[in-house]
C-alpha positions in Angstrom: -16.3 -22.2 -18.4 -14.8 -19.2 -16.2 -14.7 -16.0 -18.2 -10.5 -14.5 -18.2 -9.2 -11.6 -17.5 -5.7 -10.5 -19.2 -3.9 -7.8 -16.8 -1.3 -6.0 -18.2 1.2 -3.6 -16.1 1.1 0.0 -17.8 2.4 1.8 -15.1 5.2 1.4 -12.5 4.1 0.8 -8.8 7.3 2.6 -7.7 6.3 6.1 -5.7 2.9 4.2 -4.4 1.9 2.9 -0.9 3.1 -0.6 0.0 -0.2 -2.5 -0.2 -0.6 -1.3 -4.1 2.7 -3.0 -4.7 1.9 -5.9 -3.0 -1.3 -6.4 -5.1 0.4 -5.8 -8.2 2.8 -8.5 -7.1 -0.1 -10.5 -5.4 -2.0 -10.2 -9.5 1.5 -12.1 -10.2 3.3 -9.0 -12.5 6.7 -8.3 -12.1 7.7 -5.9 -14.9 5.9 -3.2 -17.1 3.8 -4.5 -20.2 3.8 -8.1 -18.1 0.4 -9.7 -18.7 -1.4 -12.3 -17.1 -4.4 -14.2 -16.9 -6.4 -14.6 -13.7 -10.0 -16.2 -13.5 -12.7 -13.9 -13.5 -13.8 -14.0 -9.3 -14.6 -10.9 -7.0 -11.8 -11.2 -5.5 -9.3 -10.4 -8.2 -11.6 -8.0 -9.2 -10.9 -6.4 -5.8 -7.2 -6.2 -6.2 -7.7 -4.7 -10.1 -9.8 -2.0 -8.7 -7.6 -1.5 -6.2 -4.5 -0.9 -8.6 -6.9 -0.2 -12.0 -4.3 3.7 -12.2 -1.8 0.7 -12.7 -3.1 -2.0 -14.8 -5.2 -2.3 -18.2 -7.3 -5.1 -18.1 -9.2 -6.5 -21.3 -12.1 -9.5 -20.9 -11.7 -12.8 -22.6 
């Protein structure tokens, strides 16, 4: 079994370059304290270190 990774929006991506917002969008989070659950792979690991100023991110 996959482990899962619960993303959470802390921060706004308003004020930051286009790509970040379009990986927080990308991560599937729309509004702040939105959480999610993605697989754990590298590449959504990628796009959480890309945004992790954004995001908190706990380990299932």
């Amino acid at each position: 079994m996959a482990k899962k990774l619960r993303v959470t929006l802390v921060k706004s991506p308003i004020g930051y370059e286009k790509s970040q917002k379009a990986t927080v969008r990308a991560l599937g989070l729309n509004k702040l304290s939105q959480s999610v659950e993605k697989d754990d792979s590298p590449a959504v690991r990628g796009m959480i270190a890309k945004v992790a100023h954004l995001l908190e991110v706990n380990e299932e």
